[in-house]
N, C-alpha and C positions, 0 to 999 in steps of 0.2 A: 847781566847775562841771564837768560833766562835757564831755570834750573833744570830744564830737560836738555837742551844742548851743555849743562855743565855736567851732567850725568854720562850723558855719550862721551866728551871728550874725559872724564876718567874710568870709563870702563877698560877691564883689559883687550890686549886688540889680540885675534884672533889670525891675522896675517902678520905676521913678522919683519919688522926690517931686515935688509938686505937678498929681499928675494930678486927673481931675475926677467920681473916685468920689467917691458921698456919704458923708459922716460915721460911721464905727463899719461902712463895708461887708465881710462877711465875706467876698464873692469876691476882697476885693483883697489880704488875707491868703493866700488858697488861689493866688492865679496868681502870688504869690512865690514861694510855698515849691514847686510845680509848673515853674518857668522852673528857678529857680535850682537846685532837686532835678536838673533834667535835665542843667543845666550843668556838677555838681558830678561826675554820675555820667560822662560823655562830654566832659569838658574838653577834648578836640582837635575836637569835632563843632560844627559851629553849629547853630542854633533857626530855623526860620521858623514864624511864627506867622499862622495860618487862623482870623477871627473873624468868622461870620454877624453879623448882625444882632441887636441885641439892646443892654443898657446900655455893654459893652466897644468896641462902633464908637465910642461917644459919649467913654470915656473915654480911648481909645489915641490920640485928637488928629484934630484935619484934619490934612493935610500942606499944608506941610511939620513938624508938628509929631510926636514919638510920644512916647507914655509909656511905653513899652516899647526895652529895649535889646536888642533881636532885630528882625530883616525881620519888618510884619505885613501882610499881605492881607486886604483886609476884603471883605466877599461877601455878594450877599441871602443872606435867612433860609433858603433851602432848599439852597442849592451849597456849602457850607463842605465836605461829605465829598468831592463831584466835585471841588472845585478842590485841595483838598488831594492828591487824587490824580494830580491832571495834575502838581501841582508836583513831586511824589515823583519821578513818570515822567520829568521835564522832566531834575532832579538828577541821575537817573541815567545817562541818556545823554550829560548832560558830566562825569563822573566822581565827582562828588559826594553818591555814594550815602549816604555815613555823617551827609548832614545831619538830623537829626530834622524831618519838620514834625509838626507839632501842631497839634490843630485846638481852640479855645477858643469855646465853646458853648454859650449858655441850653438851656431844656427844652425853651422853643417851639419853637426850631431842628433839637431833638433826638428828642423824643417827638412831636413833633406835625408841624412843616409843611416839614422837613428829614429827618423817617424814611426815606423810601424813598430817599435817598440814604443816607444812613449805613449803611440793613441793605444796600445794595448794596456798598456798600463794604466792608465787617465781611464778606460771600459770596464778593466776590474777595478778600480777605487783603490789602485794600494795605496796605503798610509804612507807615503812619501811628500815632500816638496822638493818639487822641479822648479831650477830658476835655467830661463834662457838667459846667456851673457849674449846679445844679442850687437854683436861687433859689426853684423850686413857683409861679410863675407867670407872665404877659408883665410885669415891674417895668418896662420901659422905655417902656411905651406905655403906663400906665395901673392898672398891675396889675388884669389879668385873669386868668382861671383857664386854667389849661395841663392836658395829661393828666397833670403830675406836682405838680399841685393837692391836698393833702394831705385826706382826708374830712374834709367838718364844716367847712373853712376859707371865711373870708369874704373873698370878692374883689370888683372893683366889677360884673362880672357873676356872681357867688355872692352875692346881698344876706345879711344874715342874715337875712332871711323867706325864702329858699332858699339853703341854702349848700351848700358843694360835696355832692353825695350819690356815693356810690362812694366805693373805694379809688385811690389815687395807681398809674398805671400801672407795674409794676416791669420797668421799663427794663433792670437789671442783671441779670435773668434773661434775658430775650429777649436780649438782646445773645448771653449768654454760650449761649444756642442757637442757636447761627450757628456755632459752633465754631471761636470766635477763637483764638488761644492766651492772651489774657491780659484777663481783666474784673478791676476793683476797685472795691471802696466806701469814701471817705476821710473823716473828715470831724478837723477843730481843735477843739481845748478843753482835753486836759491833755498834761503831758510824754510818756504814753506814747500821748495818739493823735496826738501829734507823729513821734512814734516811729512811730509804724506809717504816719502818711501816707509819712514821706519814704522809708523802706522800700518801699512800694508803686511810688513815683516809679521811684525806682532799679531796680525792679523791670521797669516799662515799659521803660527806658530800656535794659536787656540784649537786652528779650527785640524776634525780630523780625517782623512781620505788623500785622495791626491790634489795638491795643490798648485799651482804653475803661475809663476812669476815669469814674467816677463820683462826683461833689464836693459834696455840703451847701453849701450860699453861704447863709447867713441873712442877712436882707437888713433893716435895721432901719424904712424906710418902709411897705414890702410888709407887713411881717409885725409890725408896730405893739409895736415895745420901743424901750425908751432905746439911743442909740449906743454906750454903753460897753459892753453884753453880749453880742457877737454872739460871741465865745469862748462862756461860761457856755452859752447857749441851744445850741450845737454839741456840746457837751458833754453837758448833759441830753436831748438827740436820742440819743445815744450807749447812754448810761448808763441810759433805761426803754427802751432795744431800740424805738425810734421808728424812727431809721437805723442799723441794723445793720451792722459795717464786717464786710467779708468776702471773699476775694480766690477765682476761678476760673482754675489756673494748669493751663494745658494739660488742662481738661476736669475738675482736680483740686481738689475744694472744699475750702475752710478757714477758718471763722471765727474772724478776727482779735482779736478784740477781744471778752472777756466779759466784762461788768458783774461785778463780786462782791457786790453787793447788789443788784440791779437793780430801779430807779427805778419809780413808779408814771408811767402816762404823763399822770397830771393835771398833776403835776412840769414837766412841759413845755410844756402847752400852755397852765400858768399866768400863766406868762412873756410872752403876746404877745396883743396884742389883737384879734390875725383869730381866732381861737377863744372870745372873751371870752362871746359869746350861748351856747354850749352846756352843756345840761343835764346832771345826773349820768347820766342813762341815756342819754345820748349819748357821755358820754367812757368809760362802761363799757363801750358797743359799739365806741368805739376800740381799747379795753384788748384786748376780746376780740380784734380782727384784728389787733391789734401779736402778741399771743401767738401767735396760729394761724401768723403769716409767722414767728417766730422759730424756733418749733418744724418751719416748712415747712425751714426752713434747714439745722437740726437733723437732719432727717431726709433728707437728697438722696442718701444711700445712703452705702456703706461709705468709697467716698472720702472723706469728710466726717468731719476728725479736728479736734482741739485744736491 
């Protein structure tokens, strides 16, 4: 086994057994490896953790309970970037500047009825990291459609006699036009996009100003597959350039992560039952806007290497 995956699996875990994620949930994978990444890379710094509104207030506990072995702040759905900020500012004027806060985040929160706080925060540089849990729709009220609502997906307002129409809003661009120092796209499924998530972690965790990860959470209610495959389906998000992993490090693009056969994107959306109504000339006009955004990637100019 190689010694950097025997290091992770004896690090202590940061999420605790017995919390009250559902069954097979792919966030609750990502804010391991995300806590514990930041632990591993900053072991004298503590975590406090900033969670809007959304499935993580339900599952980090009432108090006096937490699932979480880090300070969490829980906050409506649109203050998670403001309060995050005030705590930063708070830490540093009692000398505890080298704490991380992090702020843990649905899309709702993020794309949608928490933006203008986030891009305000991303325009002043605070020293925060923002991760989007980026599940593609409201999972904790109902699932509803979010701006990061995948085309073609069925949500309980996307019926499938109207399902989502439009492209999912690409947050990881817009962010990274705000001229952060550091955007990334992360997503689980095999040893090396294990490899490149906690790479990216580590990554935030150096570097300092606002940071913004960007996380795939496949969510096995929401997005209608068995509990067991929320790896495999992160993986084939991956692997037909569905979610393209790719990191913006001081203005400087690089796509992480290339398929070396790259999947059709039917491969993916076979997998789940919020796509199950859609026609071949529906997933072929998927096909075309998965290509057109990879090739957008492809092309962001000379910075943009291997």
């Amino acid at each position: 086994m190689a010694a950097w995956i025997e290091e992770i699996l004896s690090e202590d875990k940061l999420l605790h057994c017995g919390h009250a994620a559902c069954a097979g949930c792919g966030p609750a994978i990502n804010v391991r490896h995300v806590l514990d990444g930041l632990a591993a890379a900053k072991p004298e710094s503590k975590i406090v953790l900033v969670v809007p509104a959304s499935c993580w207030t339900i599952i980090a506990g009432i108090w006096p309970v937490n699932a979480f072995g880090v300070a969490v702040h829980l906050t409506p759905f649109a203050s998670a970037a403001a309060e995050a900020s005030g705590i930063k500012a708070a830490l540093r004027l009692r000398g505890q500047e080298d704490t991380q806060v992090v702020v843990w985040a649905g899309d709702g929160g993020t794309c949608d009825i928490g933006f203008s706080g986030v891009s305000a925060a991303a325009e002043r540089n605070e020293d925060i990291i923002y991760v989007l849990n980026d599940n593609e729709a409201y999972m904790n009220t109902g699932v509803q459609k979010s701006g990061a609502t995948p085309e073609g997906a069925w949500t309980t307002t996307t019926p499938t006699s109207a399902p989502r129409s439009g492209q999912k809003k690409d947050i990881a661009r817009i962010m990274a036009a705000h001229n952060i120092p550091y955007v990334a796209t992360l997503a689980l499924g095999t040893v090396p996009m294990l490899r490149d998530f906690r790479a990216k972690v580590t990554r935030a965790a150096e570097v300092k100003g606002f940071r913004f990860l960007h996380v795939l959470g496949p969510c096995p209610p929401g997005w209608r597959y068995p509990t067991a495959q929320s790896t495999e389906i992160a993986r084939l998000a991956v692997e037909s350039r569905t979610f393209p992993l790719f990191e913006c490090d001081h203005g400087e693009w690089r796509i992480t992560f290339r398929p070396k056969h790259p999947l059709p994107v039917s491969d993916f959306l076979e997998t789940q039952g919020r796509f199950r109504h859609l026609s071949p000339g529906q997933i072929q006009t998927i096909q075309a806007h998965v290509d057109e955004r990879w090739g957008l990637l492809a092309a962001l100019g000379s910075a943009l290497h291997d």
